[in-house]
Kinemage of the C-alpha trace (Angstrom):
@kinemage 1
@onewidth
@group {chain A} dominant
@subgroup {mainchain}
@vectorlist {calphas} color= white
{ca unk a 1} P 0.840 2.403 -15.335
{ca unk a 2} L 3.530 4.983 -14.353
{ca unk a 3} L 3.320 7.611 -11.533
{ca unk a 4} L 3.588 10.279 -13.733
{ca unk a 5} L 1.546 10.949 -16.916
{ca unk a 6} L 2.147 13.410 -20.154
{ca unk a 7} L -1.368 13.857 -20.914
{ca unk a 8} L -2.587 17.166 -20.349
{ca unk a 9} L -6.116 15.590 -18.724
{ca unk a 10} L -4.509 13.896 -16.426
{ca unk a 11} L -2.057 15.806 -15.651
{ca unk a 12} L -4.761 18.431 -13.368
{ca unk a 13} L -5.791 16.021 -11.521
{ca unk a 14} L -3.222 14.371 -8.639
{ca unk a 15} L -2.607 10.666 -9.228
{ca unk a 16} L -4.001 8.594 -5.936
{ca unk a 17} L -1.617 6.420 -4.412
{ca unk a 18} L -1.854 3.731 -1.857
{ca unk a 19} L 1.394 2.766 -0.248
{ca unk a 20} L 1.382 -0.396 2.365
{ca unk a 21} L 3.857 -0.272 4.899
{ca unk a 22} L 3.626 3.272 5.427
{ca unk a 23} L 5.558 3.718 9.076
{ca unk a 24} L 8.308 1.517 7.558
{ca unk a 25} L 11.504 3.614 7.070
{ca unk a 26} L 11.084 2.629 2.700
{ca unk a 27} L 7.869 4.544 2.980
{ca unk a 28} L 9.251 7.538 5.281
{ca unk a 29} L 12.106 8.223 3.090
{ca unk a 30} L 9.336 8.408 0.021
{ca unk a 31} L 6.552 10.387 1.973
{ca unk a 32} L 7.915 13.720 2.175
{ca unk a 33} L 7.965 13.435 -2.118
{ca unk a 34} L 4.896 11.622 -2.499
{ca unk a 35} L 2.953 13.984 0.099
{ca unk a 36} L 4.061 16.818 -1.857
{ca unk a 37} L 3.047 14.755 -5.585
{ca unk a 38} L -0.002 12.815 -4.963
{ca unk a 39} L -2.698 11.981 -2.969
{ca unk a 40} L -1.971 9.241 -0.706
{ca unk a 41} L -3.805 6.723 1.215
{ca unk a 42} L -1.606 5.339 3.710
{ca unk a 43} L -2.132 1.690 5.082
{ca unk a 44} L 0.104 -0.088 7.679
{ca unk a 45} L -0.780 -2.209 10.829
{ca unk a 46} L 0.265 0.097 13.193
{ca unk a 47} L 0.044 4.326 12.963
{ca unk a 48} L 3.427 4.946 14.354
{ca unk a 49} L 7.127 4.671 12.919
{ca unk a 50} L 9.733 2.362 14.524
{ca unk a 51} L 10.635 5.608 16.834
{ca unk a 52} L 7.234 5.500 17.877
{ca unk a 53} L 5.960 9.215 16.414
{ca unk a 54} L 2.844 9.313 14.391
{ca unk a 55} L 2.667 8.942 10.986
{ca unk a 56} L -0.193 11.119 9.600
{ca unk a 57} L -2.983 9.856 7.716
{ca unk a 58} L -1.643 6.399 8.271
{ca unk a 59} L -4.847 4.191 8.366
{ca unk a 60} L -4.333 0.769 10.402
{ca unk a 61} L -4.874 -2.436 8.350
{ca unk a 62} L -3.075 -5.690 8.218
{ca unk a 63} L -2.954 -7.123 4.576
{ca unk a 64} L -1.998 -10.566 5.560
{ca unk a 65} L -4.665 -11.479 8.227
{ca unk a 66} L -7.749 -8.757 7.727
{ca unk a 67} L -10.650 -10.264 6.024
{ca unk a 68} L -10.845 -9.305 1.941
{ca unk a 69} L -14.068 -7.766 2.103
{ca unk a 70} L -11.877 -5.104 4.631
{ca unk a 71} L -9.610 -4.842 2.050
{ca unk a 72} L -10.933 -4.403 -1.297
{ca unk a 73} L -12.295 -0.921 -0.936
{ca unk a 74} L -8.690 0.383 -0.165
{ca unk a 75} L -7.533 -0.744 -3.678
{ca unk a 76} L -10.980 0.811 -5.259
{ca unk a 77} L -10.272 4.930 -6.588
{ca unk a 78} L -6.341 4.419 -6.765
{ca unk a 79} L -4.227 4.529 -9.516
{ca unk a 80} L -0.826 3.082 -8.457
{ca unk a 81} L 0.035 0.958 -5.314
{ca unk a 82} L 3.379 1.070 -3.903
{ca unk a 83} L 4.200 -1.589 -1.837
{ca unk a 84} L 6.352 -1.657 0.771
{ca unk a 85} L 5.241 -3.808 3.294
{ca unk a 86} L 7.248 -6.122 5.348
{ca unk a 87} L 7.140 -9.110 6.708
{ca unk a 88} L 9.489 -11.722 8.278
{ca unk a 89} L 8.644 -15.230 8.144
{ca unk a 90} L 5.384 -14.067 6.494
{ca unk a 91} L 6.922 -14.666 2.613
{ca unk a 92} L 4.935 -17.643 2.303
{ca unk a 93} L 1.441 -16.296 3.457
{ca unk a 94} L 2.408 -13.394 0.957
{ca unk a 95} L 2.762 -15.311 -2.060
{ca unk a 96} L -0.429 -17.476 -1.266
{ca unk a 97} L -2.648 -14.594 -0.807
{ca unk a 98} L -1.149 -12.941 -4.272
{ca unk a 99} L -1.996 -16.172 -5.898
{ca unk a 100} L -5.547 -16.211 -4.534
{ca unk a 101} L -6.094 -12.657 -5.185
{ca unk a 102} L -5.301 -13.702 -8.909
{ca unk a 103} L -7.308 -16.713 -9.133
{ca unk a 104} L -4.672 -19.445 -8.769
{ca unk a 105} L -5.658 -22.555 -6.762
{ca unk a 106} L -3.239 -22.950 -3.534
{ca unk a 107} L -0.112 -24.988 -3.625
{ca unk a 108} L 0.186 -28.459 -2.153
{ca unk a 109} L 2.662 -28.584 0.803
């Protein structure tokens, strides 16, 4: 599904966008476009940038470790997720909670 749609519908009404790792520098060099595009939710584990100012309308969450019953209703009323969340050392726990989320059984280590 692409960010931006011909239709004439769809086009009144702002596409909603949830974008993980909001206070990461990715998301604050798209935020001043996207603010001004769509309507955002905006999920990271913390509510400030690296400099420490607040991002606004940044709701804490933490992808990896919350429980999925937290989660689902952020993905519910959206119609694109950008991701930019980041982890180190966390690639791992990333890929096994995509696979579960999908309905693959977990690896064997």
């Amino acid at each position: 599904m692409a960010l931006y749609e011909t239709d004439d519908a769809r086009a009144e009404r702002r596409r909603r966008v949830l974008l993980t790792g909001a206070t990461g520098y990715i998301a604050g060099q798209l935020l001043p476009a996207f603010r001004e595009r769509y309507d955002l939710r905006l999920i990271d584990v913390r509510e400030t940038d690296a400099s420490g100012n607040i991002v606004e309308g940044v709701e804490a969450f933490d992808l990896l470790s919350d429980e999925d019953s937290t989660l689902e209703p952020l993905f519910s009323d959206v119609d694109v997720v950008v991701h930019c969340l980041r982890r180190l050392g966390q690639r791992q726990k990333v890929l096994e909670h995509n696979q579960r989320q999908e309905g693959y059984p977990p690896r064997a280590h």
